[in-house]
MMTF fields as JSON, N, C-alpha, C and O atoms, coordinates in Angstrom:
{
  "mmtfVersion": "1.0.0",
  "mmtfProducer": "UNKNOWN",
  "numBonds": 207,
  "numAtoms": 208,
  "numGroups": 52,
  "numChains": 1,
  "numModels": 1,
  "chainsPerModel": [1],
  "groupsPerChain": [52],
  "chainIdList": ["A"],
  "bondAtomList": [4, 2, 8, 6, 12, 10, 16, 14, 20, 18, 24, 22, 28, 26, 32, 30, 36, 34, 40, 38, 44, 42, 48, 46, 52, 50, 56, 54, 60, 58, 64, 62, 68, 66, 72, 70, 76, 74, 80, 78, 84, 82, 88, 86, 92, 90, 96, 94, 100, 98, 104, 102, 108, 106, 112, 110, 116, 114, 120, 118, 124, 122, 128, 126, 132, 130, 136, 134, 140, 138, 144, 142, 148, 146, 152, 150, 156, 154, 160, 158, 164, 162, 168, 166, 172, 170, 176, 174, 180, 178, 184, 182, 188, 186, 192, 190, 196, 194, 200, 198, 204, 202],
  "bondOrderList": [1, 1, 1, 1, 1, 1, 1, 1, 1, 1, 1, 1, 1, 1, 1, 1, 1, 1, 1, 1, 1, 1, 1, 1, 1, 1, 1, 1, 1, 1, 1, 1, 1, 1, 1, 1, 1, 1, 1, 1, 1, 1, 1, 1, 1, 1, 1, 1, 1, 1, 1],
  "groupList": [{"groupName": "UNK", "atomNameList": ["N", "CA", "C", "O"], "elementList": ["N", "C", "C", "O"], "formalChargeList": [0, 0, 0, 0], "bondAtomList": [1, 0, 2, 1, 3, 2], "bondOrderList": [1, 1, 2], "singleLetterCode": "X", "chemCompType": "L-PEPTIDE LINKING"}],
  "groupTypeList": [0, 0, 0, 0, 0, 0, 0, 0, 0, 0, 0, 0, 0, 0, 0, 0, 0, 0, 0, 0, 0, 0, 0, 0, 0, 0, 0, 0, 0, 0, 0, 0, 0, 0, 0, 0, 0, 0, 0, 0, 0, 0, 0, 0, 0, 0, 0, 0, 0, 0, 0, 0],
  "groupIdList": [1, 2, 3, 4, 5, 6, 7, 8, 9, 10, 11, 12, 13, 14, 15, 16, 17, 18, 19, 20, 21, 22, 23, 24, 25, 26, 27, 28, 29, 30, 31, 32, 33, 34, 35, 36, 37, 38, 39, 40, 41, 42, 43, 44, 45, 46, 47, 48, 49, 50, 51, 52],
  "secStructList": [7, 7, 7, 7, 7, 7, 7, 7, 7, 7, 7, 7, 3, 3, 3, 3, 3, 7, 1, 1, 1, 7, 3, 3, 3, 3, 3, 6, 6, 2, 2, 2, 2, 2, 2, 2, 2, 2, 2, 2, 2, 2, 2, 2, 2, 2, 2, 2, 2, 2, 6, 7],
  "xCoordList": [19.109, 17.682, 16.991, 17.464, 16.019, 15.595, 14.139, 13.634, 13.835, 12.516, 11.442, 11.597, 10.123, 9.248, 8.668, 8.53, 8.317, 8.139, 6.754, 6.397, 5.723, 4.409, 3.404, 2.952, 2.685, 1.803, 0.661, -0.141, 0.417, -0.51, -1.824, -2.109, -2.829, -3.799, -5.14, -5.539, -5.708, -6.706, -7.705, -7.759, -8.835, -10.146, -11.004, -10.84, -11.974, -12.767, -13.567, -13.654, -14.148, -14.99, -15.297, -14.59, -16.853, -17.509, -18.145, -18.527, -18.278, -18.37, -19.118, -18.342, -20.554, -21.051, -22.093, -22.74, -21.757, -22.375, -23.427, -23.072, -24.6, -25.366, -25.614, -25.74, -25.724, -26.381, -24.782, -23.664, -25.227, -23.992, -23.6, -23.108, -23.691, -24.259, -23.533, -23.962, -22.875, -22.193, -21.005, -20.342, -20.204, -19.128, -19.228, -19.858, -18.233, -18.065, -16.671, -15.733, -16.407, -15.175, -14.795, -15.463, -14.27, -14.639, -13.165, -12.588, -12.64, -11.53, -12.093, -12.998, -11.445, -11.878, -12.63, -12.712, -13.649, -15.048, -16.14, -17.021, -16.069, -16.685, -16.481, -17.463, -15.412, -15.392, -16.642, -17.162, -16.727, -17.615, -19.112, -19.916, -19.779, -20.957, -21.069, -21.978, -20.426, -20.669, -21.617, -22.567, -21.281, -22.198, -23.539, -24.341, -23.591, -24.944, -25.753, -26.893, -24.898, -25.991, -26.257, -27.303, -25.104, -25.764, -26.479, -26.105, -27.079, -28.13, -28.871, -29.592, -29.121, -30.056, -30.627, -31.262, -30.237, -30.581, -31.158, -32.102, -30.543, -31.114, -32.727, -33.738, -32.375, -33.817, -34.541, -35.656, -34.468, -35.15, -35.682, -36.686, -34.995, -35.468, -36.182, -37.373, -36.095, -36.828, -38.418, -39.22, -38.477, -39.635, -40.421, -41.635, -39.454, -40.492, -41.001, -42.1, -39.968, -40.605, -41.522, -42.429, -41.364, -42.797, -44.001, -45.146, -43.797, -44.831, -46.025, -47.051, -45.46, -45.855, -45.674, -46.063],
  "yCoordList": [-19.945, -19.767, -21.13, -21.998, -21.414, -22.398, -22.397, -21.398, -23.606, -24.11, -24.375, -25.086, -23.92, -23.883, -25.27, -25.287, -26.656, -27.971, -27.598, -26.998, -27.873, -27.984, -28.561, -28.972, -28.904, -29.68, -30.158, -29.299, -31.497, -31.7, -31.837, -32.843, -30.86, -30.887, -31.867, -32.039, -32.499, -33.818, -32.989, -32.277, -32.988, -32.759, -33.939, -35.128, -33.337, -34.257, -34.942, -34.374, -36.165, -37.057, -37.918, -38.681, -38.227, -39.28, -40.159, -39.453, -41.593, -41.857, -43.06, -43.659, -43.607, -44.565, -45.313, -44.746, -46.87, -47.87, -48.338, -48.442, -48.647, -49.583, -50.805, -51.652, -50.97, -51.933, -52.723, -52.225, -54.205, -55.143, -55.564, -56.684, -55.154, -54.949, -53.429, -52.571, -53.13, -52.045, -52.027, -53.064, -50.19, -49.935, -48.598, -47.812, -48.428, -46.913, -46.173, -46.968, -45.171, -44.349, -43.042, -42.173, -42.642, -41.904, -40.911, -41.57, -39.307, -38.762, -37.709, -37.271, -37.175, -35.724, -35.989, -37.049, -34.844, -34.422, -35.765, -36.107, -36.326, -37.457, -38.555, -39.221, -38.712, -39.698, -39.553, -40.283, -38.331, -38.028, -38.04, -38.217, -37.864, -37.795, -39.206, -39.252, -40.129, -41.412, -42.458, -43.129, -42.449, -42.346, -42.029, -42.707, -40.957, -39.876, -40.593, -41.048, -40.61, -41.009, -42.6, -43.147, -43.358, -45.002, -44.705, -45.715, -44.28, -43.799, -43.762, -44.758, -42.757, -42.04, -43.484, -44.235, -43.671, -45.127, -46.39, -47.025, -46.702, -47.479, -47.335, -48.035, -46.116, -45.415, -45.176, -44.963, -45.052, -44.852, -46.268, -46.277, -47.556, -48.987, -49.261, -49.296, -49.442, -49.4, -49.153, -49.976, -48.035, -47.174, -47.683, -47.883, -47.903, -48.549, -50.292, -50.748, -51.065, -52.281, -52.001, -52.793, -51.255, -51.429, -50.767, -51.062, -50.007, -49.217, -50.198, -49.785, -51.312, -52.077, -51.684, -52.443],
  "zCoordList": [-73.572, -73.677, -73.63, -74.363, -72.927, -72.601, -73.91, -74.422, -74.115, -74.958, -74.289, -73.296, -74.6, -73.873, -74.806, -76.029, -73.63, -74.868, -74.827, -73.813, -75.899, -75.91, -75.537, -76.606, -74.715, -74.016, -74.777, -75.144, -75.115, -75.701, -75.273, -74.623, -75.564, -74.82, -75.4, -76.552, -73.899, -74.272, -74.074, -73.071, -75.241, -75.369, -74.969, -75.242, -74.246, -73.65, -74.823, -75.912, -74.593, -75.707, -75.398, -74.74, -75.852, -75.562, -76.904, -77.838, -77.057, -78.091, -77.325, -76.579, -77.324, -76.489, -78.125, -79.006, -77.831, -78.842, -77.989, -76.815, -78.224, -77.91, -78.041, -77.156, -79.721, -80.455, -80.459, -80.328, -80.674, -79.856, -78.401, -78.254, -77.851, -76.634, -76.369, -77.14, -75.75, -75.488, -75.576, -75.552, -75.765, -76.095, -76.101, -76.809, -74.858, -74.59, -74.83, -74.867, -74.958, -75.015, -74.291, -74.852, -73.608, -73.336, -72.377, -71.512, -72.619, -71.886, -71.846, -72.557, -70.811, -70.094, -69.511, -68.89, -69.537, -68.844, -69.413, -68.624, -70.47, -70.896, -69.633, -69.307, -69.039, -67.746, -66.481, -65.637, -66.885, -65.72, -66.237, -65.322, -67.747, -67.966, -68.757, -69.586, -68.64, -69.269, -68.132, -68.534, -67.062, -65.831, -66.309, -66.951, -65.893, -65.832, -67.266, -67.171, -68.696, -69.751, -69.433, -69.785, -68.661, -68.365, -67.318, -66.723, -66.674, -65.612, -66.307, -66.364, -67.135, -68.117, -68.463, -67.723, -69.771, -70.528, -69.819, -70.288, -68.687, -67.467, -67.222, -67.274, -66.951, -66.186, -66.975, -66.5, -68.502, -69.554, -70.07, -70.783, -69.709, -70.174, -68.807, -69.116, -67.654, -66.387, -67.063, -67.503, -66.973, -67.204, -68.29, -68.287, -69.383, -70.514, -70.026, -70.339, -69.237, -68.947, -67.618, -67.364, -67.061, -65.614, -66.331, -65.986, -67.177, -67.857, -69.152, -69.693, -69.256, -70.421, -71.919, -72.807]
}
């Protein structure tokens, strides 16, 4: 009879620092929206400096 071994499964997670300068973390599906929120944040400081 053979053993079925257990697969350890990775939950996605994101864990992003600002203050300091930056520090991100990030597995799974977090690889892919860590992007999208440094876009975000970018485009969110943009806006506040052309805006005064």
């Amino acid at each position: 009879m053979s053993k079925r071994i257990p697969r350890l499964r990775t939950e996605s997670s994101l864990s992003l620092k600002v203050g300091h300068w930056f520090e991100a973390q990030a597995t799974g599906w977090g690889l892919v929206v860590l992007p999208l929120v440094l876009g975000a944040l970018l485009t969110a400081a943009l806006l506040k400096w052309f805006s005064g």
